[in-house]
N, C-alpha and C positions, 0 to 999 in steps of 0.2 A: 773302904776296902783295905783289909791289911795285908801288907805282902812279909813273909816269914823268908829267912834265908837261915839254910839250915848247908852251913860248911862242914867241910870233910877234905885237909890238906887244901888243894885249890878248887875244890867241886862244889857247886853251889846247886842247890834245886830252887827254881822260883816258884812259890804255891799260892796261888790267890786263895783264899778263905771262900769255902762252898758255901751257898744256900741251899739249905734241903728243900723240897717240894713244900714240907707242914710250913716251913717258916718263912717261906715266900710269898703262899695265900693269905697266911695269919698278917704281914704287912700289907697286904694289895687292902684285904679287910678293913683294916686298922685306918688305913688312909684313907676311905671312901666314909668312916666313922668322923673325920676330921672335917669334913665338907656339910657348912648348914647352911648352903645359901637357903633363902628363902623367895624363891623366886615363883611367878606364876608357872602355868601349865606353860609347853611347848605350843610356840607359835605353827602353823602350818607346814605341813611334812615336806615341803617344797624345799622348807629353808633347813630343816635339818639337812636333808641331802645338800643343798649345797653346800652347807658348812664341810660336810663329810668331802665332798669335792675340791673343795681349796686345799687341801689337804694335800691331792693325789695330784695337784691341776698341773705342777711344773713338767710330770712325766708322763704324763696323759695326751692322746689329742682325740680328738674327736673326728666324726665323719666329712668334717669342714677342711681338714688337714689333710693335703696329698702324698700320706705314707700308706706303705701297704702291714696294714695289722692284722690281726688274729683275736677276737675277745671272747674269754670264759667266763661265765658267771658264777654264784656260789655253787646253784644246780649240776653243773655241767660239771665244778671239783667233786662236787661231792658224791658224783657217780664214777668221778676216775681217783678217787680215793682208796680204791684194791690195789691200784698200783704204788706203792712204799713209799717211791723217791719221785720229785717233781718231774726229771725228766721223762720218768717212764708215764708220770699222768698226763704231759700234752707231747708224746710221742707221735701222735697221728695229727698233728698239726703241720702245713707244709712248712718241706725243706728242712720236718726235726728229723737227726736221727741221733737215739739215747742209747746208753751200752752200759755192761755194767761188768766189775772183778768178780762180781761172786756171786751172779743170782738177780743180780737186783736188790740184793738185801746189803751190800754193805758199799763200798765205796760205787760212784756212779757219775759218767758224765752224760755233757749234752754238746751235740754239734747242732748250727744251723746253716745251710748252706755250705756247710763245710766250715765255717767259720767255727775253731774250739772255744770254749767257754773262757780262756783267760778273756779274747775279745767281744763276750757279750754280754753288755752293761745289765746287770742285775738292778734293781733298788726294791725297798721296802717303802711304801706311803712316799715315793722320793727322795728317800737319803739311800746312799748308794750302799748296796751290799756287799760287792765286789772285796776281797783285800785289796790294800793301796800295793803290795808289795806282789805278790802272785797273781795278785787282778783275778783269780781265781774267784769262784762260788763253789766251797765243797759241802755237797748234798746232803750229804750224811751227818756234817758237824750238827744239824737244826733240822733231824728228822723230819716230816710230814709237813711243810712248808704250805702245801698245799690245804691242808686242814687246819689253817691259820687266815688262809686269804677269803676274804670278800667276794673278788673279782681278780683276775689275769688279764694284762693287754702283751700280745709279743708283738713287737713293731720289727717288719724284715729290712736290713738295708742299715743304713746310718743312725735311721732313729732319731727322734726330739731332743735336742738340748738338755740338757739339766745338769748338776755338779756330779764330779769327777769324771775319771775315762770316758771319753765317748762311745758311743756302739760303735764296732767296726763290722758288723754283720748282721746283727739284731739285740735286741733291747729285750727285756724282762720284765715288768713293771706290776707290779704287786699291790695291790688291797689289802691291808689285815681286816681282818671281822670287825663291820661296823654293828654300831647299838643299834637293836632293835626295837619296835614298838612294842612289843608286851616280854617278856620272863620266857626261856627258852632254855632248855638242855636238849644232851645229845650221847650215848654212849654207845662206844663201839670196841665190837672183840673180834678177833680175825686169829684164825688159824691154817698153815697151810705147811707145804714141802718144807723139807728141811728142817722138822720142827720149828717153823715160824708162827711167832704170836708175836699177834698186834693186836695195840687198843689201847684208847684214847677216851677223854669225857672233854665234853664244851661245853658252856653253861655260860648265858648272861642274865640278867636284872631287867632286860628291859628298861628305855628310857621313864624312870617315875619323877614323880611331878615338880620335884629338884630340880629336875634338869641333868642328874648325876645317872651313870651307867655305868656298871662294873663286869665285864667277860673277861673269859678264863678259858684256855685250852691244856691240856696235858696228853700227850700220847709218848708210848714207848714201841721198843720194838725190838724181842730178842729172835737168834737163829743161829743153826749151827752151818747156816750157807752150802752153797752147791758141793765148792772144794775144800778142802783140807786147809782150814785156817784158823781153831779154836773159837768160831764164832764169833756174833756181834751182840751188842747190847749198845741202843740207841735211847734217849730220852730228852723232852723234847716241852716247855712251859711257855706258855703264854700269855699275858693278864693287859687288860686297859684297864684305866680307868679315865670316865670322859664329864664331862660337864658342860651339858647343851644350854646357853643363855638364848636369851631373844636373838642376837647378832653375832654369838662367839658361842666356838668351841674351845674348851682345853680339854687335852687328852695327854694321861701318861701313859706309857708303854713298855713292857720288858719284853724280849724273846729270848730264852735260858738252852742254849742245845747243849748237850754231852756225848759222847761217841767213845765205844770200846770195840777194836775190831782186831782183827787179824791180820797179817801184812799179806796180801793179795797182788801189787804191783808188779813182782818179780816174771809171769809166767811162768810155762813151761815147755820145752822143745815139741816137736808133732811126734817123737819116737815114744817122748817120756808120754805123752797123751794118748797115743794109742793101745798103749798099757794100761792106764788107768786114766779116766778122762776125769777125773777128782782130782789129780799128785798137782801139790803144790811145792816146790821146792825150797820156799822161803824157812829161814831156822835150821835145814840141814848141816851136816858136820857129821865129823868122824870122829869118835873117844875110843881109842886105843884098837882101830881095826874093827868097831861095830858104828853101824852108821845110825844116827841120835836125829831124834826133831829139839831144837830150844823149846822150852814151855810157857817160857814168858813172852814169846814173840806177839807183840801186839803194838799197835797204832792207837793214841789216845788225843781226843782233844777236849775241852771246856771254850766255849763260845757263849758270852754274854750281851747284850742290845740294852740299853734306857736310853727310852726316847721321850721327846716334851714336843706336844705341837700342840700350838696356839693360830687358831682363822677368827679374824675379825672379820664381819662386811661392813664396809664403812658407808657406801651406800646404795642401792640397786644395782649399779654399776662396778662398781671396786670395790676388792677385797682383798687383805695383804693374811700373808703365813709364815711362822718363824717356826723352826724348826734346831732341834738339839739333839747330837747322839753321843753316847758315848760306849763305843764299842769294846772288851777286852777280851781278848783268848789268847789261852796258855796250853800246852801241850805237847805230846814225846811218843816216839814212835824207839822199842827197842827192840834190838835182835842179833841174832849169831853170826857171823858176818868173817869168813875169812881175809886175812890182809897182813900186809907186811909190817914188819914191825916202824920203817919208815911213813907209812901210811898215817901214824897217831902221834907222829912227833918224838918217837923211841930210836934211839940209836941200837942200831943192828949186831945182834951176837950171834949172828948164823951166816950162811950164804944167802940171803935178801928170799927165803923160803916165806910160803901162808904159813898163818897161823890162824888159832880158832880164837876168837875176841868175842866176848857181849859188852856192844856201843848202846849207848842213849844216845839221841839227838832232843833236844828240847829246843822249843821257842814261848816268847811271850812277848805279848805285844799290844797295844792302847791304840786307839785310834777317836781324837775327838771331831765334829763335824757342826758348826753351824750353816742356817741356810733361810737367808731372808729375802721373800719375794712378793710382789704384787701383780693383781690379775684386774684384766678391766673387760667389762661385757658391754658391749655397746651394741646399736641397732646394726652398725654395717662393721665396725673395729672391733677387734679382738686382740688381747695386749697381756703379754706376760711377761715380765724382768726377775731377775735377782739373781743375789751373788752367793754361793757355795765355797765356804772356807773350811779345808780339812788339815789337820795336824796328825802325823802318824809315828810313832815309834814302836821299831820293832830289835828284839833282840834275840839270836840264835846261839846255842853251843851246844858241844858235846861233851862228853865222859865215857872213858873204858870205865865201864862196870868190872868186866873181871877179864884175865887172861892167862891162861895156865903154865906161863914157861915161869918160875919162880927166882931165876937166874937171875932176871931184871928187877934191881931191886927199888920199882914202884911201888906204891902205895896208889889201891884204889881203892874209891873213883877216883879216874886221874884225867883230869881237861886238857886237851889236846887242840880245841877250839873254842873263840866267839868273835862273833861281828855283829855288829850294828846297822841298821838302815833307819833313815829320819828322813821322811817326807813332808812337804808344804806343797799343798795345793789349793789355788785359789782361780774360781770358775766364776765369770761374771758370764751372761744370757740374755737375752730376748730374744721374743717368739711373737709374731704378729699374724693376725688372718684379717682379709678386708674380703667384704661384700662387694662387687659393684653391681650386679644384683641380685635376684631372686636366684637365678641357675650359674653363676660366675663369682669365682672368688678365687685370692691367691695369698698365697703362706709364704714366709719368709724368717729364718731361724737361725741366729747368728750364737757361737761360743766360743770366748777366749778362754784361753786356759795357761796359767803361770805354773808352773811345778818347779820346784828346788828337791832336788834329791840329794843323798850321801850317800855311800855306805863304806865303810871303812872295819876294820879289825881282820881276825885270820882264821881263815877259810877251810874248811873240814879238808880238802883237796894239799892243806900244808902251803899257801901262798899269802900274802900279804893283799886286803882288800883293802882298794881306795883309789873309791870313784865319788866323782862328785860331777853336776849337770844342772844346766838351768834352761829349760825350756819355754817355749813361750808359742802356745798351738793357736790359729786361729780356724773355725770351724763353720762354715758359711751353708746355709740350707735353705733354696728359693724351691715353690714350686703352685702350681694351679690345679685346678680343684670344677671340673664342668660337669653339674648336673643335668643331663638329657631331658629327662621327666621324675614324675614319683618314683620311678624303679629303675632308673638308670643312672650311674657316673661313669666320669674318667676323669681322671688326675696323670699328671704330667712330674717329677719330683727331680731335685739335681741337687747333690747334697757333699759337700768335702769334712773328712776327720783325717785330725793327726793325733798320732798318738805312743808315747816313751815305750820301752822294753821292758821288762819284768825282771825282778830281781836276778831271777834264776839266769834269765839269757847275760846279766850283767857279768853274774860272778862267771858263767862259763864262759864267755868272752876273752874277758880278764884269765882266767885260767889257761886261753889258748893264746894268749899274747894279739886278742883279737881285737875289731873295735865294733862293737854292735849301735844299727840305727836306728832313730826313727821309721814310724810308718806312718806312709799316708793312702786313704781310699779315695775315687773319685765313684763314686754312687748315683748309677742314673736308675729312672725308674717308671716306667706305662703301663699304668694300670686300667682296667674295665670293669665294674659291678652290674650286673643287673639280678634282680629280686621279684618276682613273681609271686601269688598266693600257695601255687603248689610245688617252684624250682625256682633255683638260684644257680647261679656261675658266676664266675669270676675269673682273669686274666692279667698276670702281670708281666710283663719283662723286664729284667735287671740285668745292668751294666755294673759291675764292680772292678776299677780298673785300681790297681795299686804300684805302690813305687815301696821298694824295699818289707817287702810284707812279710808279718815273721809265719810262719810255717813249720810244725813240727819234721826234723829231718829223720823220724825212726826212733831213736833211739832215748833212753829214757835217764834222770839223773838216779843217783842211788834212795833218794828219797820217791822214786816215784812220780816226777816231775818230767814233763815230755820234751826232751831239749828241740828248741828253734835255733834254726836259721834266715837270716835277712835274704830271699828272692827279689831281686833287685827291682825284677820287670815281672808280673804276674796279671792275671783276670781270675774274674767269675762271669759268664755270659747264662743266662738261663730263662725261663718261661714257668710261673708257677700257674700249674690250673686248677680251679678246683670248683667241684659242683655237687649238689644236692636234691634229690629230687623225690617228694613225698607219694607215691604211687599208689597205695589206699591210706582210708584214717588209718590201719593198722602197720605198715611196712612203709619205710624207709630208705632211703638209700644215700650214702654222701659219701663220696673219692676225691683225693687229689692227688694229684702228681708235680715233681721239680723235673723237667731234663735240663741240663745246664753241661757246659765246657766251663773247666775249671785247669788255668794248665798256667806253666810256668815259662818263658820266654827268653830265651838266650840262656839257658841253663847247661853249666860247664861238671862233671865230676869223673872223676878217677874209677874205674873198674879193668879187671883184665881182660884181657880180646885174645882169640886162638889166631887172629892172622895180623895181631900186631907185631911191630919193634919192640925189640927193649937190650937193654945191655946187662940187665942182668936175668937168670933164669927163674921165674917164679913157677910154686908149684899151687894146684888149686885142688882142693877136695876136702876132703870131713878124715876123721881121725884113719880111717881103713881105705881108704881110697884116694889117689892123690894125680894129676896128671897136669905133665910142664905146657905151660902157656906161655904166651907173652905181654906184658903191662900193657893199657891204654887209656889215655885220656878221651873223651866224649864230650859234646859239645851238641845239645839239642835246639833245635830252634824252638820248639814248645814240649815239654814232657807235661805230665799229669801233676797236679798239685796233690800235695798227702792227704788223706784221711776223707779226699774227697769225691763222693760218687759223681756220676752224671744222671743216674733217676734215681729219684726218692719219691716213692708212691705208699698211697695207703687208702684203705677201703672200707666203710663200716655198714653194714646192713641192720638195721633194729626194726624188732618184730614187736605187737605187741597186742599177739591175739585177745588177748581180756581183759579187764580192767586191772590196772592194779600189777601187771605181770610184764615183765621188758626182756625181750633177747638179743645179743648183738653180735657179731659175727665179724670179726676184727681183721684185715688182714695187712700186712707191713713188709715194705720191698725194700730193701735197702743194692743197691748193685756194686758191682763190681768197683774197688778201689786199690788204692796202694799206700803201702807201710810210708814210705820215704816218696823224695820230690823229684825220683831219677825213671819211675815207670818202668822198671826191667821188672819183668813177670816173678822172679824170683821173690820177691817182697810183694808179689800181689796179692791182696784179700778177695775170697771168694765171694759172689755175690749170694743174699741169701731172703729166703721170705717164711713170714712169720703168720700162724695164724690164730686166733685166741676166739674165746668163746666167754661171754658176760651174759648171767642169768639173775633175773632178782624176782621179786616178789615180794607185796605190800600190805599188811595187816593194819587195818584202819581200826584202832584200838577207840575208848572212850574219850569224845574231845575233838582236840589235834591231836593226840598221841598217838604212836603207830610205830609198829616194829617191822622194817627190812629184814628180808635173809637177802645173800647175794654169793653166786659162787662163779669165781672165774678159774679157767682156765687156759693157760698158757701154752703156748707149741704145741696145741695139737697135733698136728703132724708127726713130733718129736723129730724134729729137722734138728741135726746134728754137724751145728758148724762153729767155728773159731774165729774170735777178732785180735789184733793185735794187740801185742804186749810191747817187742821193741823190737828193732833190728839193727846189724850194724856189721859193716865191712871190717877184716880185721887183718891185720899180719901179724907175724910172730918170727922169728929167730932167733929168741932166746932160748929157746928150751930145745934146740934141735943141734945136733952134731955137726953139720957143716951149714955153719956162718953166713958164706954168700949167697945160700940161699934162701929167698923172704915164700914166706906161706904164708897162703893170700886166701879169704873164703869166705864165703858167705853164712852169715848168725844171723837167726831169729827166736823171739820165742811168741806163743799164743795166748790168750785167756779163751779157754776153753766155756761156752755159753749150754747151759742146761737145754735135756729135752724138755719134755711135757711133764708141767708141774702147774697146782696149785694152792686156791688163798678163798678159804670159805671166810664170811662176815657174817653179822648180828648184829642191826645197828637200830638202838632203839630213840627214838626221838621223843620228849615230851616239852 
C-alpha cells in the first residue's frame, strides 16, 4: 500500500491508494488461478464444518456453556436483510434497542441492556472488530454486515473470552459466509423512502474437487435520508478465498467498506422540529445577512480488513487456529463550524467574536492483530487457550480549509492540530467445560489482558495531549450448566471484566484537568430453557453490578462522540423473557421482553432549586423568558442510568397462509428513558412503540432458482417521536450586561425518527 503526502505550507492529507471493485475481483481471481493442489475429493462434510468451526470456536460457545445467547442463522439474516444496518436486522432480539440519525439509512447505533456499543465486543470469524481507540463498531463504515455473515451469536452479560476489550454487556460474534457444497449466487435490488436503493450480488464456487472455494459479496447503498443532510452513499466488498485439505483449512479474507454521508450528529431543538421535522442544522452560517447551508458538509470514511486463518485438526481431539488481520481506515468529516479565532490556534484581531470557518478533521490509522489458539474435544473435557496480540497506531488532525476574515495573514489549509495514540495489547485465555455427567457440567473462562497505551500531540480543543497507562485486567468467568431432560436447562453464570477508557473519555478528561478510570462489572446470571415440539420459553436474570462504569452524561463531542462519565457505584438488575409458540402449521407467534432497574448510586450533580441558598442571584429560562432562582447541589441515592429503559419488549406474529407466501407483524416497545445520569424529567425521552409490517413471496423458478419479491413497511402507525441528540446544563455571563449575574438553563437537542416508510426488494437466487 502506498501512502502519498500531498503538503500545502504545514497541511498534509494522508490518502491510502483505493482499490476499485474491477481490480479487487480480478486479484481474488488471479489468486484462486495460483492454487493447483492436487488433492483428492473432500473428506466427509462432518469435517468440513469443523474445520469451518475452529475457525469461529475462540468466540463461540455452545449449549454446554452457561451464558445466556441469542443464535441467527443464514435464514433468519437473510429474511432481516430489508433492514440496511446490522442493528436494525436483530432489533427484536432481547434487551436490543437500535436507533438511527437519519432513517436508518446513514449513521446507526446499538444499545444492549442499556449497555452502548463502545462496550459491546464486536469480532468478525474472532478477531475483534471493535477500534482499539473508540472501542466503537460504526455500522455504516462496512454497510450490510449482515449480508456477509453465515451465522450471528449475541452472547448477553460478559460474554466468552477472546482477544481484545472484553464485553461489558454483550458480545457480537460474527460468521462470514462459509463455502458451500455446490456453485451459488444471489442478487438483490431494493428500493424504498427517501429515494433509497439498495443492492448487492453474492456468489460463490462451491467447494470443487481441489478443495479450493472462492465467494464474493458486493452491496451498495444510496439515499437522500429522512432529514436534510445531502445524502448517503454506502459501499461495501467481500471476497474468501478457502482451501479445504483432508485436515486443514486456509482461507484468505478481505472486507472493503466506504461510507459518504452527511453530518447528522448535531440535532435539532423541539421548536426548530416542530416547524420542519426534516431541519437539520449542521453547515448553517450566515454570508452577509442571508442564512447559507455549507455544500460540502460531509462525513467520509475508507475501512479495509485482510485476514489469513489457517485450522489444522491434529487429531480427533485437538485442533489449533492462527489467525492474522490487518485492519486500516482513513478518513474526514468536513463542515462550517463557527468559532473563535482562538479556537484553531489564531491570535485574536477582534473582541474574541464567531466566525465562519470550514475545518477538516482527518484520521488514519493500522491496526495489526495476531491470534493463536488451540481447542481440545474430549468425551467429558472441553479445552480452549490462546493468546491475542494486537498493535494499533492511530493518527488524528485537523486544517482550516478556508476562513473569510483576510486580515489574518494565513495561508490555507492551515493545521492547527495532531496527536497520536499507539496501543499494545496482549490477551492470553482459556476456556474449559467438564462433563460429570450426562445432565451436569461446569464452565470456567479465565482473561488476562496487558494494554500499554499513549497518546500524546495537541489536541483540536488547543491543549497539550500526554497520557500514557499500562494496565494489566484480570477477567475470571465460572459457571454450571443442568440439564433437566431432553427439553430442559438451567445454567447458573458469575463472570468479572475490567476494562481501560476510550480515547475520547481520555482526551476529555485531560481537557477538564480530570482523571478518568477504569471499569469494572460483576455479572451474575439464572437462566432457564425449556423447548417443546410446538413452544419454547426461556428466563433469565442478571446482576450487573459495576464500579466506576463509564456512562454517557448527555452531551456530545463535536465530532459526534457521546461524552462519558465514570459513575462510581452503578447496577443493571433485570429478568429477560422470551417465548414462542406455534399455534397452527400456518401462524406463529414469538415475544420477549427485558424489565430491568438500571440506576446509579450515590449520585451527586449541580442544578438550580426555587427554595435553595445561594449567594449569588441566578436567573433560569430560554432567551424570552427568564425567572430568579436559587443554585443547588443534589445528591441522589439512586437516579436512573442514561440511555437506559427499564422495558424493552418486542413481538412478532408470521403468517403463512400458502405455500411459498410469509407475513409478519413486527411490533417494538422501547420505554421510557433519560438523556443524562441525573433523572430530572427535563432530559427525559419519551417512551415509544413501533409497529412494521414484512410481506414476501416465492417463485420457484427451474432448478433451485427462485425469485423473492419482499416489501416491508415501517411505522405503520406513523408514530411520531424523537430520541436524543445531546443535552447539557449551561451558564453564561458573558454576553449579558450585568456580571453578577450567572444564566443558568437547560439545552437539549433531538434526532427526530421518521413516520411510515418503506423498502421494496427483488431477490433472485440461483
Amino acid at each position: 500500500m502506498v501512502k502519498h503526502n500531498i503538503s500545502c505550507g504545514r497541511y498534509r492529507i494522508f490518502e491510502a491508494t483505493r482499490i476499485n471493485r474491477q481490480q479487487m475481483i480480478a486479484c481474488l481471481v488471479l489468486g484462486a488461478s495460483l492454487f493447483i493442489f492436487n488433492t483428492n475429493s473432500l473428506k466427509a462434510q462432518d469435517t468440513v464444518r469443523r474445520l469451518d468451526e475452529v475457525i469461529i470456536q475462540d468466540a463461540r460457545v455452545s449449549n454446554k456453556a452457561p451464558l445466556t445467547t441469542s443464535d441467527l442463522d443464514r435464514k433468519e439474516l437473510d429474511e432481516a436483510r430489508a433492514s440496511i444496518s446490522l442493528p436494525f436486522m436483530i432489533e427484536t432480539q432481547p434487551s436490543v434497542v437500535a436507533s438511527g440519525e437519519n432513517g436508518g439509512v446513514g449513521s446507526t447505533a446499538l444499545r444492549i441492556r442499556g449497555v452502548d456499543g463502545s462496550r459491546i465486543n464486536v469480532n468478525i470469524n474472532g478477531i475483534t472488530l471493535n477500534d482499539p481507540e473508540s472501542q466503537e463498531v460504526f455500522w455504516y463504515n462496512i454497510p450490510n454486515l449482515g449480508g456477509m455473515a453465515q451465522s450471528i451469536q449475541i452472547q448477553r452479560g460478559v460474554g466468552a473470552s477472546n482477544g481484545g476489550s472484553p464485553a461489558f454487556g454483550a458480545a457480537i460474534n460474527m460468521q462470514t459466509l462459509n463455502a458451500q457444497n455446490k456453485a451459488y449466487g444471489e442478487a438483490d435490488l431494493g428500493f424504498g423512502s427517501w429515494n433509497t436503493r439498495q443492492y448487492s450480488i453474492c456468489a460463490g464456487t462451491g467447494i470443487m474437487k481441489s478443495g479450493l472455494s472462492f465467494d464474493f459479496a458486493y452491496s451498495g447503498l444510496t439515499s437522500d435520508g429522512y432529514i436534510r443532510s445531502w445524502g448517503t452513499d454506502q459501499q461495501s466488498f467481500f471476497g474468501s478465498l478457502s482451501w479445504y485439505g483432508k485436515r486443514t483449512l486456509i482461507k484468505l479474507l478481505t472486507i472493503i467498506g466506504s461510507q459518504t454521508t452527511g453530518i447528522t450528529w448535531d440535532g435539532a431543538s423541539a421548536d426548530e422540529l416542530d416547524k420542519d421535522p426534516t431541519y437539520n442544522p449542521s453547515g448553517k452560517y450566515d454570508m452577509d445577512g442571508n442564512t447559507m447551508y455549507y455544500p460540502n458538509e460531509t462525513d467520509n470514511y475508507w475501512q479495509r480488513h485482510y485476514q489469513l486463518y489457517i485450522s489444522h485438526l491434529l487429531t480427533d481431539k485437538w485442533s489449533i487456529n492462527a489467525a492474522f488481520d490487518f485492519t486500516h481506515g482513513d478518513g474526514y468529516y468536513e463542515q462550517m463550524k463557527r468559532k473563535k479565532y482562538k479556537d484553531v490556534g489564531l491570535k485574536s484581531i477582534d473582541d474574541g467574536k464567531k466566525h465562519n470557518f470550514v475545518t477538516r478533521k482527518q484520521m488514519y490509522n493500522s491496526a495489526y492483530t495476531a491470534n493463536l489458539s488451540a481447542h481440545y474435544n474430549g468425551e467429558k473435557l472441553g479445552l480452549s487457550f490462546g493468546d491475542n496480540f494486537l498493535y494499533y497506531r492511530g493518527e488524528h488532525f485537523g486544517n482550516v480549509i478556508w476562513f473569510r476574515d483576510t486580515a489574518v495573514h494565513v495561508e490555507t489549509p492551515y493545521e492547527w492540530y495532531r496527536n497520536y495514540g499507539d496501543k499494545i495489547d496482549n490477551t492470553v485465555y482459556a476456556k474449559a467445560t467438564y462433563d460429570f455427567s450426562d445432565n451436569f457440567n461446569a464452565y470456567a473462562d479465565v482473561q488476562l489482558r496487558a494494554v500499554n497505551y499513549k497518546v500524546y500531540g495537541w489536541a483540536d480543543d488547543m491543549f497539550d495531549m500526554d497520557f500514557k497507562a499500562n494496565y494489566l485486567f484480570f477477567n475470571p468467568k465460572a459457571g454450571i450448566n443442568l440439564r433437566l431432560n431432553d427439553q430442559q436447562r438451567a445454567y447458573l453464570v458469575a463472570g468479572i471484566s475490567n476494562r481501560e477508557p476510550r480515547r475520547s473519555d481520555i482526551k476529555d478528561a485531560i481537557g477538564r484537568g480530570d482523571t478518568i478510570l477504569p471499569e469494572t462489572l460483576l455479572d451474575i446470571e439464572l437462566g432457564y430453557q425449556i423447548a417443546q415440539r410446538r413452544w419454547n420459553a426461556s428466563a433469565n436474570l442478571y446482576a450487573m453490578l459495576y464500579k466506576n462504569q463509564m456512562t454517557p452524561n448527555g452531551d456530545v463531542s463535536s465530532s459526534g462522540y457521546a461524552l462519558m462519565e465514570n459513575v462510581e457505584k452503578s447496577y443493571r438488575l433485570g429478568i429477560e423473557l422470551q417465548a414462542g409458540y406455534k399455534v397452527t402449521d400456518w401462524f406463529r407467534m414469538d415475544a420477549n421482553v427485558t424489565l430491568s432497574m438500571n440506576k446509579a448510586v450515590d449520585y451527586s450533580f449541580y442544578d438550580f432549586a426555587v427554595d435553595g441558598d445561594s449567594t449569588n442571584r441566578i436567573i433560569v429560562g430560554t432567551d424570552t423568558s427568564w425567572t430568579d432562582v436559587a443554585s443547588g447541589a443534589y445528591h441522589k441515592e439512586t437516579t436512573d442510568l442514561s440511555l437506559s429503559p427499564s422495558v424493552i419488549g418486542s413481538a412478532i406474529a408470521t403468517f403463512t397462509p400458502v405455500k411459498n407466501a410469509k407475513l409478519q407483524v413486527i411490533g417494538k416497545y422501547v420505554g421510557k428513558q433519560y438523556a443524562d445520569n441525573t433523572g430530572r424529567e427535563v432530559y427525559a425521552i419519551d417512551p415509544y412503540f413501533l409497529l412494521n409490517l414484512k410481506a414476501s413471496y416465492t417463485w420457484q423458478l427451474k432448478g433451485t432458482n427462485e425469485i423473492e419479491a419482499q416489501l416491508v413497511v415501517n411505522n405503520v402507525l406513523n408514530h411520531q417521536y424523537r430520541l436524543n441528540a445531546w443535552v447539557g446544563d449551561w451558564t453564561d455571563a458573558d454576553d449579558w450586561s450585568d456580571p453578577s449575574v450567572i444564566y443558568y438553563g437547560h439545552d437539549r437537542a433531538y434526532l427526530q425518527q421518521p413516520g411510515i416508510n418503506f423498502l421494496g426488494r427483488v431477490i433472485y437466487r440461483f
